[in-house]
N, CA, C and O atoms as a DFTB+ gen file, in Angstrom:
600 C
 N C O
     1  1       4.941      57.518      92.488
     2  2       3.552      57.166      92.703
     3  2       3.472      56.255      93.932
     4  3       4.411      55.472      94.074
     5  1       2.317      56.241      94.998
     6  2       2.421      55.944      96.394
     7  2       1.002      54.918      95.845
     8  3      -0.031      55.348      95.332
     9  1       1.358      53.427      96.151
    10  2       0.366      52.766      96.932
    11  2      -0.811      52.933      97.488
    12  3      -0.650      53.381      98.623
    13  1      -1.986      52.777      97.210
    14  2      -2.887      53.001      98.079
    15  2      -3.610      51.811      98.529
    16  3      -3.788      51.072      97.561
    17  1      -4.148      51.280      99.715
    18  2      -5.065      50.408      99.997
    19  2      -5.561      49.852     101.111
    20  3      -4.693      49.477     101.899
    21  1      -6.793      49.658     101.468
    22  2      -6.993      49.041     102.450
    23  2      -6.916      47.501     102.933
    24  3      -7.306      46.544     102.262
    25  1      -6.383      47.444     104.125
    26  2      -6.273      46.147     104.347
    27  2      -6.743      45.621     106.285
    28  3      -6.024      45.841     107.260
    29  1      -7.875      45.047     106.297
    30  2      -8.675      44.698     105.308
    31  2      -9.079      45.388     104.324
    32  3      -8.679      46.536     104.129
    33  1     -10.001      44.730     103.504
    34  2     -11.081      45.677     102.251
    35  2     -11.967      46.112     103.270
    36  3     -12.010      45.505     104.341
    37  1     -12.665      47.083     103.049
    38  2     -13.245      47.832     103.810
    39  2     -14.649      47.707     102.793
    40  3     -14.907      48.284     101.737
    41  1     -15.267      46.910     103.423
    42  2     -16.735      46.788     101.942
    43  2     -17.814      46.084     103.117
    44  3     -17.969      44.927     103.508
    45  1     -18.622      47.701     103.545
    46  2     -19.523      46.060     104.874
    47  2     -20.536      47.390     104.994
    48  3     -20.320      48.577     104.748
    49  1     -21.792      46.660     105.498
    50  2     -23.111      47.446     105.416
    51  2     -23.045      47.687     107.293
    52  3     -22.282      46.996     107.968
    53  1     -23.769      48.532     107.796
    54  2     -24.206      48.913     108.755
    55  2     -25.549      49.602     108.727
    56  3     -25.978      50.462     107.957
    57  1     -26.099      49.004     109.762
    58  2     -27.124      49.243     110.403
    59  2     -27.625      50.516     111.514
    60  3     -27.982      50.347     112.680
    61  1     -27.559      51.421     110.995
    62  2     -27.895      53.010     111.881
    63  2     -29.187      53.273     112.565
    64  3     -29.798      53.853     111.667
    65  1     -29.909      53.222     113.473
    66  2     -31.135      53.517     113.911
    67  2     -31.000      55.029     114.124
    68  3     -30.094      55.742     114.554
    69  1     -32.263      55.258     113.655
    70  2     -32.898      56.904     114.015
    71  2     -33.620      56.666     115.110
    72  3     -34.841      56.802     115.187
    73  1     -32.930      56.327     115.930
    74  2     -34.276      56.697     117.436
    75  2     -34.068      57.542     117.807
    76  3     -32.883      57.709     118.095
    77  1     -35.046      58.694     118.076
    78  2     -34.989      60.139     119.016
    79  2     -35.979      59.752     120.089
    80  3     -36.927      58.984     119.919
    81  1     -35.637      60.406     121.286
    82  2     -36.795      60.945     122.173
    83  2     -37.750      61.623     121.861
    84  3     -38.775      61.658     122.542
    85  1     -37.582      62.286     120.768
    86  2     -38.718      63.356     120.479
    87  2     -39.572      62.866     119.391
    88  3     -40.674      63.365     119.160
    89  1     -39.139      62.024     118.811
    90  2     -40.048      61.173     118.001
    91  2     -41.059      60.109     118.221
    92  3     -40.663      59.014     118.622
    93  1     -42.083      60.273     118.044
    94  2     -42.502      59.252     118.761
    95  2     -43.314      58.411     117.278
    96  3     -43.352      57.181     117.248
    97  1     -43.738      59.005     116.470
    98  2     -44.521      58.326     115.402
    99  2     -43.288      58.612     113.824
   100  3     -43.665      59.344     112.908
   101  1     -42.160      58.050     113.787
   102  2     -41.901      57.963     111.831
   103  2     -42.700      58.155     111.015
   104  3     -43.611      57.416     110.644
   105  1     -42.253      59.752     110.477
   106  2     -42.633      59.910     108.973
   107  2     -42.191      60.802     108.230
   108  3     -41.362      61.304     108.989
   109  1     -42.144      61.244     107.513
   110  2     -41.203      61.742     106.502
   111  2     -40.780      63.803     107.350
   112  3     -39.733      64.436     107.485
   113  1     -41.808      64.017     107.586
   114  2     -41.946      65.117     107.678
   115  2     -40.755      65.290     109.650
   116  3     -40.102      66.260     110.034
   117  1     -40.946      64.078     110.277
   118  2     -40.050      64.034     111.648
   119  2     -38.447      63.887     111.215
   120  3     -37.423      64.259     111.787
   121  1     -38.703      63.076     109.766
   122  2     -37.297      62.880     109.827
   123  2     -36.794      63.753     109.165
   124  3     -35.639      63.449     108.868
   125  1     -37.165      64.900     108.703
   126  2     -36.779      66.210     107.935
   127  2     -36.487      66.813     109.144
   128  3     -35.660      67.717     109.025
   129  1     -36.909      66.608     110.333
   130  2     -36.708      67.428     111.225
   131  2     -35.650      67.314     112.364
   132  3     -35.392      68.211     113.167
   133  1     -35.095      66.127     112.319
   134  2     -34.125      65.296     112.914
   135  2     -32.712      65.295     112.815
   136  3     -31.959      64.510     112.239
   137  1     -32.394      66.732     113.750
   138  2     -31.044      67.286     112.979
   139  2     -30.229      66.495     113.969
   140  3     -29.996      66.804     115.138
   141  1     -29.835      65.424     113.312
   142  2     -28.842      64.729     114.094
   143  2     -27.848      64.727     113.091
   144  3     -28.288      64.925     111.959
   145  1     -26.567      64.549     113.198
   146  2     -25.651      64.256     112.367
   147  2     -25.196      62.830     112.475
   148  3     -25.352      62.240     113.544
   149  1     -24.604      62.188     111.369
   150  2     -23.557      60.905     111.347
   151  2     -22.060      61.189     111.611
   152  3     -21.256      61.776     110.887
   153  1     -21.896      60.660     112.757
   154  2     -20.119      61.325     113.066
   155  2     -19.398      59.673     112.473
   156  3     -19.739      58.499     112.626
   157  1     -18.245      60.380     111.743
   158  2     -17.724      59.326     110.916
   159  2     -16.187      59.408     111.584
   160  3     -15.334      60.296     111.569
   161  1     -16.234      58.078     112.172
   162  2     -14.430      58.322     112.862
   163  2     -13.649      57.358     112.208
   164  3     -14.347      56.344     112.230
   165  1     -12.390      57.053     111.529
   166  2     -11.618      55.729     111.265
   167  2     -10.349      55.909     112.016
   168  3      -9.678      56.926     111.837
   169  1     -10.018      55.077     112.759
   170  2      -9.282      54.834     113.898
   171  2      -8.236      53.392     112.788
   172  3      -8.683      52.881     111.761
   173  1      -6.976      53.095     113.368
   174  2      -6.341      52.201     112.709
   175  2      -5.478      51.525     114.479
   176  3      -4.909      52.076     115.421
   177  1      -5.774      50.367     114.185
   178  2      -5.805      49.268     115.243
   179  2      -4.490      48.513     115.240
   180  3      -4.667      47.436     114.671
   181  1      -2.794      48.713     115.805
   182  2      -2.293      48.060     115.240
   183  2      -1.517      46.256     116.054
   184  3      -1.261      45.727     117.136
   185  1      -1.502      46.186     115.629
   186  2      -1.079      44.463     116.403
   187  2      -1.204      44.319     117.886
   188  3      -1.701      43.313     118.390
   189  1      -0.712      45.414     118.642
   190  2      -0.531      45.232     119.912
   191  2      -1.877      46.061     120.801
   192  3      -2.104      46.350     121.976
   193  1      -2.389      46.185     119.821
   194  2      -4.594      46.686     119.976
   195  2      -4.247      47.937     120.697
   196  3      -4.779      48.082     121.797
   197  1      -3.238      49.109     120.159
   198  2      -3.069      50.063     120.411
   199  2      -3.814      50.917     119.316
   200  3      -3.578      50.759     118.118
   201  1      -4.598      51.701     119.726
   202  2      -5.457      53.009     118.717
   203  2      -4.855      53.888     117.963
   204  3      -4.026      54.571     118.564
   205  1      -4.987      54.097     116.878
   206  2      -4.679      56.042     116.766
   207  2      -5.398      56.498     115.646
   208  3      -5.631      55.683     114.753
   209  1      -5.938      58.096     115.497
   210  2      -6.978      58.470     114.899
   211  2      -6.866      58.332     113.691
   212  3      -5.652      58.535     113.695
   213  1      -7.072      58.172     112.720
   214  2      -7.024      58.447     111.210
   215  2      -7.725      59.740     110.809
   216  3      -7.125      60.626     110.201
   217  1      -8.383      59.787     110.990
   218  2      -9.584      60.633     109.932
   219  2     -11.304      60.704     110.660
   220  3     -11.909      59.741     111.132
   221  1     -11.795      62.107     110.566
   222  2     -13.181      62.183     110.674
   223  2     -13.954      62.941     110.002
   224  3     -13.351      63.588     109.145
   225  1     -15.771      63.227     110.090
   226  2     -16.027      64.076     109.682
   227  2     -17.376      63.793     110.077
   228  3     -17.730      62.669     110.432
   229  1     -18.211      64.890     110.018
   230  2     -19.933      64.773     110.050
   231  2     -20.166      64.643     108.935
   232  3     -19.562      65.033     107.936
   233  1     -21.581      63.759     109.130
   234  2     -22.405      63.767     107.278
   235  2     -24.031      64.210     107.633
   236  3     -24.716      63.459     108.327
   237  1     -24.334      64.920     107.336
   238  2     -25.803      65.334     106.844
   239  2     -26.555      64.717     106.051
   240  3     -26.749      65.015     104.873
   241  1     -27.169      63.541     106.831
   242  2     -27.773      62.316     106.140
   243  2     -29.236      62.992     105.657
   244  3     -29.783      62.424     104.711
   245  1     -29.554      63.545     105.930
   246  2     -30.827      64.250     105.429
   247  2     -30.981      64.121     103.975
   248  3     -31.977      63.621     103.452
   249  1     -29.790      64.668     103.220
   250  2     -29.557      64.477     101.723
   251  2     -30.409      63.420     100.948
   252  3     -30.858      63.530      99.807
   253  1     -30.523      62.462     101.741
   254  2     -31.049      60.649     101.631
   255  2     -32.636      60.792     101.236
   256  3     -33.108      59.939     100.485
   257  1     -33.331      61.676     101.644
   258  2     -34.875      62.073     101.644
   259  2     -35.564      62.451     100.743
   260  3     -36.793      62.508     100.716
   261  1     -34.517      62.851      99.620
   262  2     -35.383      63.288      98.180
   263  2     -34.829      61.750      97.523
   264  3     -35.390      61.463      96.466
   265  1     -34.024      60.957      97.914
   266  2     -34.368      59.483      96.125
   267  2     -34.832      58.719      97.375
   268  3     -35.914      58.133      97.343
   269  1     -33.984      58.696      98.584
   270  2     -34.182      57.207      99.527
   271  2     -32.903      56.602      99.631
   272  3     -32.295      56.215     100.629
   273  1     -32.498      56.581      98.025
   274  2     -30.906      56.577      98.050
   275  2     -30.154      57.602      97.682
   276  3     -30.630      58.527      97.024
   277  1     -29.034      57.569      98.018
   278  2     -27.467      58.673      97.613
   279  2     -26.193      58.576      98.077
   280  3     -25.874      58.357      99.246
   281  1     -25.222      58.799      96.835
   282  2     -23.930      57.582      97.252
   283  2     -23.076      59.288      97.745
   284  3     -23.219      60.257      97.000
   285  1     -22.467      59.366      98.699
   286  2     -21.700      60.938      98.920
   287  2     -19.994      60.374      99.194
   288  3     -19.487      59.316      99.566
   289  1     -19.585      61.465      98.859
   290  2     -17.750      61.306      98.952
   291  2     -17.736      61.889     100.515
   292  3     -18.277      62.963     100.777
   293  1     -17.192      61.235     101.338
   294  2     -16.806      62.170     102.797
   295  2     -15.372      62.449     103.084
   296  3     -14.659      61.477     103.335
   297  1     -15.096      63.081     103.083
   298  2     -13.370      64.068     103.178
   299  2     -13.161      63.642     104.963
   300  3     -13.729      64.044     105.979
   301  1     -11.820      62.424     104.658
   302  2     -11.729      62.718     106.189
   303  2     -10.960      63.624     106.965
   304  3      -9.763      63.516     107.227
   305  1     -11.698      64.480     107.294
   306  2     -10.209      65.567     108.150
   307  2      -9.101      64.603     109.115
   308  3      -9.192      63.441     109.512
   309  1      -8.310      65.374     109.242
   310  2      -7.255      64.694     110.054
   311  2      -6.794      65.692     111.391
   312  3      -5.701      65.640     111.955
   313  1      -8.171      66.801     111.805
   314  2      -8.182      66.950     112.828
   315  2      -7.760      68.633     112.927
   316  3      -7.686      69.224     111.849
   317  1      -7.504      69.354     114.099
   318  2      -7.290      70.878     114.565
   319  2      -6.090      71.046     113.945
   320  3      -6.213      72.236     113.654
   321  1      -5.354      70.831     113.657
   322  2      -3.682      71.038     113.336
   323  2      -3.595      70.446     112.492
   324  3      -2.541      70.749     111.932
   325  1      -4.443      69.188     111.630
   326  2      -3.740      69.400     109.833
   327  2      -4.909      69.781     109.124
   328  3      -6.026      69.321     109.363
   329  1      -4.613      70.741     108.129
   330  2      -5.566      70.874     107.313
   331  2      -5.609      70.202     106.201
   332  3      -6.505      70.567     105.439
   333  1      -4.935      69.323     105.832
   334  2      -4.885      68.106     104.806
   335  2      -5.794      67.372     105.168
   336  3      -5.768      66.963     106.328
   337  1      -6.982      66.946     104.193
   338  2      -7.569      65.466     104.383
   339  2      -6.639      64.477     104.679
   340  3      -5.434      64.616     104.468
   341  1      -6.993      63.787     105.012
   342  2      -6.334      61.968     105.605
   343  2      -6.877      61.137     104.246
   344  3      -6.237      60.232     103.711
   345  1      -8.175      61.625     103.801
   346  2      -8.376      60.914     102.858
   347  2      -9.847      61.143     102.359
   348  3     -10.368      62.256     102.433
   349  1     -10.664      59.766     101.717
   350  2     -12.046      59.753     100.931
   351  2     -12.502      59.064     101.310
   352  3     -11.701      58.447     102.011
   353  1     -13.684      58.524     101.361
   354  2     -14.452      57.301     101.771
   355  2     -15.767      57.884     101.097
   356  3     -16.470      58.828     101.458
   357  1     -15.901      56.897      99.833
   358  2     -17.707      57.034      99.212
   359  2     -18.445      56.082      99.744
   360  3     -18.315      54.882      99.502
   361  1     -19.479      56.722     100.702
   362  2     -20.318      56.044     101.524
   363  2     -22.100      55.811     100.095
   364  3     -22.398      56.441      99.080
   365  1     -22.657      54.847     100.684
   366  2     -23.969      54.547     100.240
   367  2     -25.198      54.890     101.265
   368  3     -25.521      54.034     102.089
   369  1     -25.638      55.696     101.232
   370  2     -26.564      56.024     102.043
   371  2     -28.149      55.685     101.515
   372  3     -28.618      56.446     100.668
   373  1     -28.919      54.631     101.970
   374  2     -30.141      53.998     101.996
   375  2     -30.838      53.912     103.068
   376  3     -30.539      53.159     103.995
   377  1     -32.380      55.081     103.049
   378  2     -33.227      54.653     104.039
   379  2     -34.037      53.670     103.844
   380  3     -34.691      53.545     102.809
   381  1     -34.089      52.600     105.156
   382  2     -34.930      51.517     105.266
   383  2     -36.240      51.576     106.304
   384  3     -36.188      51.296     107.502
   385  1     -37.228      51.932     105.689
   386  2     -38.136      51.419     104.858
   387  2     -37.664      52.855     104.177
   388  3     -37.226      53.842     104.769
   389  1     -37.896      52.667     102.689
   390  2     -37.684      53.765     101.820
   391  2     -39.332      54.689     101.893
   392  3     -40.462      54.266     101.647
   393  1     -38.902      55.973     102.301
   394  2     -39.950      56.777     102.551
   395  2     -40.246      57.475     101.222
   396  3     -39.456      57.449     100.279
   397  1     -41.723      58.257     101.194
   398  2     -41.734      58.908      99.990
   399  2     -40.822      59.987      99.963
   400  3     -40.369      60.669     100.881
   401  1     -40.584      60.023      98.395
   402  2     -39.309      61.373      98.375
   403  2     -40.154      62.812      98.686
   404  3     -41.312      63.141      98.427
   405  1     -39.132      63.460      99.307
   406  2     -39.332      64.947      99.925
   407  2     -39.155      65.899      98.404
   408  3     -39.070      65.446      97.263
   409  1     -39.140      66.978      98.733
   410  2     -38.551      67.893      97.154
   411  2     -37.406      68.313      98.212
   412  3     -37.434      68.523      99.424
   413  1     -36.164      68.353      97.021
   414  2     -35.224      68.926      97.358
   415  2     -35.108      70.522      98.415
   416  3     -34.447      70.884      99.388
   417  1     -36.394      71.238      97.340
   418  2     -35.929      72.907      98.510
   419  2     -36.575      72.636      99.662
   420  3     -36.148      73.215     100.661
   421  1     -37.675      71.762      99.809
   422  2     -37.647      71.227     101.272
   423  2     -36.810      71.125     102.396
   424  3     -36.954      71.679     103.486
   425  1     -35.958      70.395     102.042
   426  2     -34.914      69.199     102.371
   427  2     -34.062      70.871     102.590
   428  3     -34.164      71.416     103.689
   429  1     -33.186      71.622     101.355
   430  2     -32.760      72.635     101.496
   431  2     -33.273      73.656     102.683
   432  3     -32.845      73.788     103.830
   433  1     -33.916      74.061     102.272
   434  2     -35.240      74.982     103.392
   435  2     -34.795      74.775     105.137
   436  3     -34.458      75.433     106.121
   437  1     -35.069      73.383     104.695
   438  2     -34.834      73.156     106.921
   439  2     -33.466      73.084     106.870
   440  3     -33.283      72.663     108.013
   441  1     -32.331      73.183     106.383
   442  2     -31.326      72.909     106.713
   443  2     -29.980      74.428     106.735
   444  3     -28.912      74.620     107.317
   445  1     -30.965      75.325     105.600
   446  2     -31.067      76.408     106.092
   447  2     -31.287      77.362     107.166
   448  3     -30.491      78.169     107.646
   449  1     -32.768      77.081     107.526
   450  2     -33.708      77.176     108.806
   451  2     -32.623      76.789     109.567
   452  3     -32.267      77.768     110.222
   453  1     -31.829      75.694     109.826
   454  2     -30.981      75.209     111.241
   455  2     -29.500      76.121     111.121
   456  3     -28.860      76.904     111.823
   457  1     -29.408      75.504     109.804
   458  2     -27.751      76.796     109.650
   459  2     -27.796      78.241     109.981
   460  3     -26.805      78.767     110.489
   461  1     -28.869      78.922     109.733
   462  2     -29.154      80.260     110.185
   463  2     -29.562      80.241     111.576
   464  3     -29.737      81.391     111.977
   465  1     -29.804      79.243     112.571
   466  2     -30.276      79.122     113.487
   467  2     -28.887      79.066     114.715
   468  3     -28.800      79.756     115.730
   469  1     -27.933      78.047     114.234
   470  2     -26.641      78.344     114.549
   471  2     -25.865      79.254     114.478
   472  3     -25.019      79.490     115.340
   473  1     -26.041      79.937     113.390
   474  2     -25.167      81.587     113.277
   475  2     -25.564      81.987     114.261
   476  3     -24.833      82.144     115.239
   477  1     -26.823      82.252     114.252
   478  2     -27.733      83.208     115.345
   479  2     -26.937      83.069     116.797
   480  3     -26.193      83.868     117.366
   481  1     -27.477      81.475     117.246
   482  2     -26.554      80.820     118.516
   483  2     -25.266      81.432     118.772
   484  3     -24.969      81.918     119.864
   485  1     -24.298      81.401     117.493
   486  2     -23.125      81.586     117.693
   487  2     -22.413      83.302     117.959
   488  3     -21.563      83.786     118.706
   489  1     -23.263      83.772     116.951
   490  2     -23.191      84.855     116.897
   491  2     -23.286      85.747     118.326
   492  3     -22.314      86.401     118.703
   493  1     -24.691      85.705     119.168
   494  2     -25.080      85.625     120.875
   495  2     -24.040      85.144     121.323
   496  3     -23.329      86.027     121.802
   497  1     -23.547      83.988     121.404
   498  2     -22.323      83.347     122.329
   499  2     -20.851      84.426     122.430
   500  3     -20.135      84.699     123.394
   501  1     -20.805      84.816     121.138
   502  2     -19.998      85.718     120.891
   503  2     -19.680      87.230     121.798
   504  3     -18.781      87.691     122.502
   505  1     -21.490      87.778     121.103
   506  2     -21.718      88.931     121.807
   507  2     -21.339      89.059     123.265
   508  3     -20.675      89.908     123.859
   509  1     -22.092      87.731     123.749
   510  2     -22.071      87.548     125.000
   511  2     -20.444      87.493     125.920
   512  3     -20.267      88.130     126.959
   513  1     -19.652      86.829     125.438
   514  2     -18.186      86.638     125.908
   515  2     -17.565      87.977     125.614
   516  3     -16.941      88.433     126.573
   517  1     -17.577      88.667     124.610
   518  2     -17.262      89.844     124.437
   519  2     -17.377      91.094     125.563
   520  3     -16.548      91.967     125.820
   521  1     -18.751      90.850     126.154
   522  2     -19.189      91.689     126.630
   523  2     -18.687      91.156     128.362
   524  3     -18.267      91.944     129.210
   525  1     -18.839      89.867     128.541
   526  2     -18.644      89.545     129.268
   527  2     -16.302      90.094     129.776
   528  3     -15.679      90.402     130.793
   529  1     -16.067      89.944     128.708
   530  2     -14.653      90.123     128.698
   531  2     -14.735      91.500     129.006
   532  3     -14.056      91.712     130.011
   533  1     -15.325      92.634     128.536
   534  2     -14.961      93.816     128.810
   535  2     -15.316      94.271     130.236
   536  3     -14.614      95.094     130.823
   537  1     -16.612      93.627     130.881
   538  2     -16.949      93.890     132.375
   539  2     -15.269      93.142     133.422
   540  3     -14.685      93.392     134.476
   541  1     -15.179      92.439     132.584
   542  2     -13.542      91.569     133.245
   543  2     -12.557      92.220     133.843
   544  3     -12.114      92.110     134.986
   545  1     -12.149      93.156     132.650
   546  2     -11.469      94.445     132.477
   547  2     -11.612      95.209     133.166
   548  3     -10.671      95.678     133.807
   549  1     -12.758      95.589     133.278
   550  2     -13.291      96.944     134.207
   551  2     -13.257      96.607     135.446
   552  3     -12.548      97.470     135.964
   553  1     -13.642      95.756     136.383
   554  2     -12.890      94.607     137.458
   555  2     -11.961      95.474     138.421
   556  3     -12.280      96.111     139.426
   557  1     -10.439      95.272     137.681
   558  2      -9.326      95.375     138.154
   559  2      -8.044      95.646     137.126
   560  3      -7.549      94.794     136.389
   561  1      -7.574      97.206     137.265
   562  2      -6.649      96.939     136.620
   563  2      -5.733      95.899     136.174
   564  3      -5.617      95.672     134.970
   565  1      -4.794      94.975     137.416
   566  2      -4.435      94.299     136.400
   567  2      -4.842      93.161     135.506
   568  3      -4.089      92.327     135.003
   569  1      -6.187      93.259     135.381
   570  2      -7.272      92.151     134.650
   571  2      -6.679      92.631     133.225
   572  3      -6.625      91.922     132.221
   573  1      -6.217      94.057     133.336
   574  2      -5.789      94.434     131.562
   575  2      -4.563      93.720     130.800
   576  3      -4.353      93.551     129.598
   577  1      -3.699      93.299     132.156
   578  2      -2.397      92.426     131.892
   579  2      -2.057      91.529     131.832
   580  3      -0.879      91.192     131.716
   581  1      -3.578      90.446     131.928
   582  2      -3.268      89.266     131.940
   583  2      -3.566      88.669     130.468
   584  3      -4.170      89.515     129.808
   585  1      -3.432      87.979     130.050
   586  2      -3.952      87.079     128.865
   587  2      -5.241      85.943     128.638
   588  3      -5.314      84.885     129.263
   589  1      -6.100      86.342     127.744
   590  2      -7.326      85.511     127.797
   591  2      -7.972      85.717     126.116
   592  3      -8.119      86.795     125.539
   593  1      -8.231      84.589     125.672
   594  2      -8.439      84.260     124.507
   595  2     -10.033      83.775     124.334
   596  3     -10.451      82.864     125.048
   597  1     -10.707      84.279     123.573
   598  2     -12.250      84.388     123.479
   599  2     -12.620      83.272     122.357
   600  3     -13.793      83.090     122.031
């Protein structure tokens, strides 16, 4: 059995502002719309104030809009090459001023709306390089012999 712990304790509030450019008046219905993410990085600092990564992940604070509050587990990846978490971190997520609650398929609904909106994006980006790769080809024979990864 392995030890676990932080040192320091890791127990401290932060202060996040939602400022957008595109916002200009707060209210429930802008911040449903405010697809920003929370990028979560833990970095470990050691004596000689040299860096190295620990763990990350995005959080989809939106979740927060149907109580005001919600406590979530965040999985920290440990990056392109491990697929092991690094670890957990249960965050507390509280909007201040607490807005009225949204309904959940709301909240669901637009986040849908954006996830299908990205396929879409991605999907085009795809098409596009694809197509773009085969005009490549057609070019110059030896365009067929070289190596290129999409």
């Amino acid at each position: 059995m392995y030890r676990c712990s932080t040192a320091p304790t890791f127990d401290d509030d932060f202060l996040i502002p939602l400022d957008h450019p595109q916002i200009s008046e707060v209210d429930d219905a802008s911040l449903l719309q405010l697809n920003e993410q929370i990028h979560i990085i833990v970095i470990k600092q050691d004596d000689e104030g040299r860096c190295s990564y620990i763990g990350g992940n995005s959080l989809e604070w939106r979740k927060v809009l149907k109580k005001g509050v919600i406590i979530l587990a965040v999985e920290l990846g440990g990056g392109i090459d491990i697929k092991v978490p690094r670890g957990v971190i249960e965050i507390r997520l509280e909007l201040l001023p607490r807005p009225s609650p949204i309904p959940e398929q709301e909240i669901t609904n637009q986040l849908s709306i954006e996830r299908a909106r990205d396929t879409q994006a991605d999907r085009e980006f795809y098409l596009y390089s694809k197509m773009w790769y085969d005009e490549y080809l057609e070019i110059r024979e030896t365009h067929k012999t070289r190596y290129y990864s999409v």
